[in-house]
C-alpha positions in Angstrom: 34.6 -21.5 20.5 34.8 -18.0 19.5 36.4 -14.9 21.2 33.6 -13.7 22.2 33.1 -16.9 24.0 36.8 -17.2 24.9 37.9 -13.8 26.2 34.6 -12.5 27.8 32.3 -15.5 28.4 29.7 -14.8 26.1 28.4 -17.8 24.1 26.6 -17.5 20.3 23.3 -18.7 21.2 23.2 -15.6 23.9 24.3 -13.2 21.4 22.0 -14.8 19.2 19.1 -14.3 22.0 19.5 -10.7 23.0 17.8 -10.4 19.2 15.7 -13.2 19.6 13.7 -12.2 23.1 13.2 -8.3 21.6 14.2 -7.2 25.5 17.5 -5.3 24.1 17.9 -1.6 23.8 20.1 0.8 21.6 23.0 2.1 23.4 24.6 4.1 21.3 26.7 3.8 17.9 30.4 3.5 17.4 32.3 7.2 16.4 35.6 6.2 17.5 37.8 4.6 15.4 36.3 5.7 12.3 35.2 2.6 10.2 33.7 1.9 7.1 30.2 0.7 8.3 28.3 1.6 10.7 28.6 -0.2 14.5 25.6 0.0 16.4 25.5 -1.1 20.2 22.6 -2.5 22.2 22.4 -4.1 25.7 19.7 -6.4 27.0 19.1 -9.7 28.8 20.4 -12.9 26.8 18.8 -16.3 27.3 20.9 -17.0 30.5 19.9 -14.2 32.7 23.3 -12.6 31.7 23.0 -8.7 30.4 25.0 -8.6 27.5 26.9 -5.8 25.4 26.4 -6.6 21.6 28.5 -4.3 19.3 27.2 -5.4 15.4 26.7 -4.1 12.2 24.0 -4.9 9.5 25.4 -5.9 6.5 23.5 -7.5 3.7 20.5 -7.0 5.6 21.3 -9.2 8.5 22.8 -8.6 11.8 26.4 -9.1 11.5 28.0 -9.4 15.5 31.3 -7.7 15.6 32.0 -8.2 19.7 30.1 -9.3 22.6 30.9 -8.7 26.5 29.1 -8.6 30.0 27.3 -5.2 30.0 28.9 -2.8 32.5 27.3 -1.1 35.6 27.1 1.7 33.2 25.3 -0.1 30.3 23.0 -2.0 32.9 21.9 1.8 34.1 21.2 2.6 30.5 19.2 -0.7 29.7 16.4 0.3 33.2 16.5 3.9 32.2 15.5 3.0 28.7 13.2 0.4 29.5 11.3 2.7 32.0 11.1 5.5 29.5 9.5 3.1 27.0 6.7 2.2 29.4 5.4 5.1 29.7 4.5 5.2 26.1 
């Protein structure tokens, strides 16, 4: 089990699956704490039904998940607004 898991009850396979199911959108990218590579954020619906936070960075060329939580109201927001934008292209 991992903390992800443990602490906010977010499994692998539904961090794995927010990738997988190409339904996530960017949030934003980490600027605070300063850190040596670049954090990237997205939200989006995991195999479960769950919405999902996914903060990762890509290192070696492959998606490297750094923490993984329920998405807030907030996020949730962002993911329709997003989404709806993108349909209308």
């Amino acid at each position: 089990m991992n903390k992800s898991s443990t602490k906010h009850g977010v499994s692998c396979a539904e961090v794995e699956s927010i990738f997988s199911l190409k339904m996530a959108v960017p949030i934003g990218r980490q600027i605070s704490p300063e850190v040596d590579e670049e954090r990237l954020c997205v939200v989006g619906p995991a195999i479960t039904g769950k919405f999902i936070s996914v903060v990762f960075t890509l290192r070696d060329g492959r998606v490297r998940p750094i923490s993984s939580r329920i998405a807030s109201k907030k996020e949730r927001r962002l993911y329709e607004e997003v989404r709806k934008a993108l349909e209308g292209l």
